[in-house]
N, C-alpha and C positions, 0 to 999 in steps of 0.2 A: 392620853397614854404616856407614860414613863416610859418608852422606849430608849428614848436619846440621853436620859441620866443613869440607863442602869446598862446601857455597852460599853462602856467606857471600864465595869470594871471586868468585864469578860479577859484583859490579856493579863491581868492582875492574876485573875483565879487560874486560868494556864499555867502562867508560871507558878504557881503553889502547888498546883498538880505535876509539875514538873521536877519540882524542887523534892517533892515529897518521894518521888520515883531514885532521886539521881542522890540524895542525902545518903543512904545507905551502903551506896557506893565505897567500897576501899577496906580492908579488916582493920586489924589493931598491929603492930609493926611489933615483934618478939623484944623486948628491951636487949639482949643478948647481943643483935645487931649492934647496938651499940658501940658494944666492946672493940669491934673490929673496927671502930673508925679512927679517923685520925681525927686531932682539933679543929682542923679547917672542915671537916665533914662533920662534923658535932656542931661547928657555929653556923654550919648552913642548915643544918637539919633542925637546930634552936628556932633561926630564924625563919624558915619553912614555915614551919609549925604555930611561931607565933603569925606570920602572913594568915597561912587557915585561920585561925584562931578568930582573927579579926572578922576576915571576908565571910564566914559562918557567923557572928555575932550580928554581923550587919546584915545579912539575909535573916535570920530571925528576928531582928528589930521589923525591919518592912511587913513581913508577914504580920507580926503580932501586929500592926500598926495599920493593917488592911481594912476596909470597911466593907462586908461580905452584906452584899441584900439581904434581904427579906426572904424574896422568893427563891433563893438557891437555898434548898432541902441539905441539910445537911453540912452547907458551907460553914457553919462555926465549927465544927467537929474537925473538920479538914485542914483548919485554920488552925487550929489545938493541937492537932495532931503534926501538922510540919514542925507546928513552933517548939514543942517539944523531944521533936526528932531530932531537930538541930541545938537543943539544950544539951540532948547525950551526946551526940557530932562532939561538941564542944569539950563536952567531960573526958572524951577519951583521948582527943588530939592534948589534953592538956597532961594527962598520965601521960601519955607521950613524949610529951615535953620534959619535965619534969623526969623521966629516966634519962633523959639525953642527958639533960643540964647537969644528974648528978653522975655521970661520967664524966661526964666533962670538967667537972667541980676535981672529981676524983683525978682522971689523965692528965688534963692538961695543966701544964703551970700559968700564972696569971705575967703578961709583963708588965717592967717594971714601967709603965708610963702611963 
């Protein structure tokens, strides 16, 4: 019996069912907001953003990168299904970005160093 090579990946597939629960997590932030920041809150919310950005990339690497048995019904769908939830995660933290940056393009001056 494969008992002792197929536990191993039980905390694996938690956390994808985990993951797939908590992804959805947070709206879309009104670009508007923006406006009211200052520079120093536009280059923290830049770099925010680009943090997410990563730490979402890299939880979708894993996942897609997972090795789902056999006998879990289902588990490739599940698998498809996070990894793609966190491709949209990705797409919208990057709109995101991308309204800050061009506030910030727009507000702030660049200095001279």
């Amino acid at each position: 019996m494969n008992l002792i090579s197929t536990t191993g990946s039980a905390p694996v597939l938690l956390s994808m069912f985990f993951v797939a629960g908590c992804s959805s997590i947070g709206g879309t932030v009104d670009p508007a907001k923006y406006e009211s920041m200052s520079c120093i809150e536009l280059n923290s919310a830049v770099a925010s953003s680009a943090n997410d950005i990563s730490q979402t990339a890299i939880t979708r690497g894993k996942v897609a990168n997972t090795s789902v048995p056999r006998w879990l019904l289902g588990g490739s769908r599940v698998k498809m299904a996070v990894a793609n939830r966190e491709t949209a995660r990705i797409d919208r933290l990057k709109q995101q970005q991308d309204a800050a940056v061009a506030v910030r393009a727009r507000k702030c001056a660049r200095s001279a160093g």
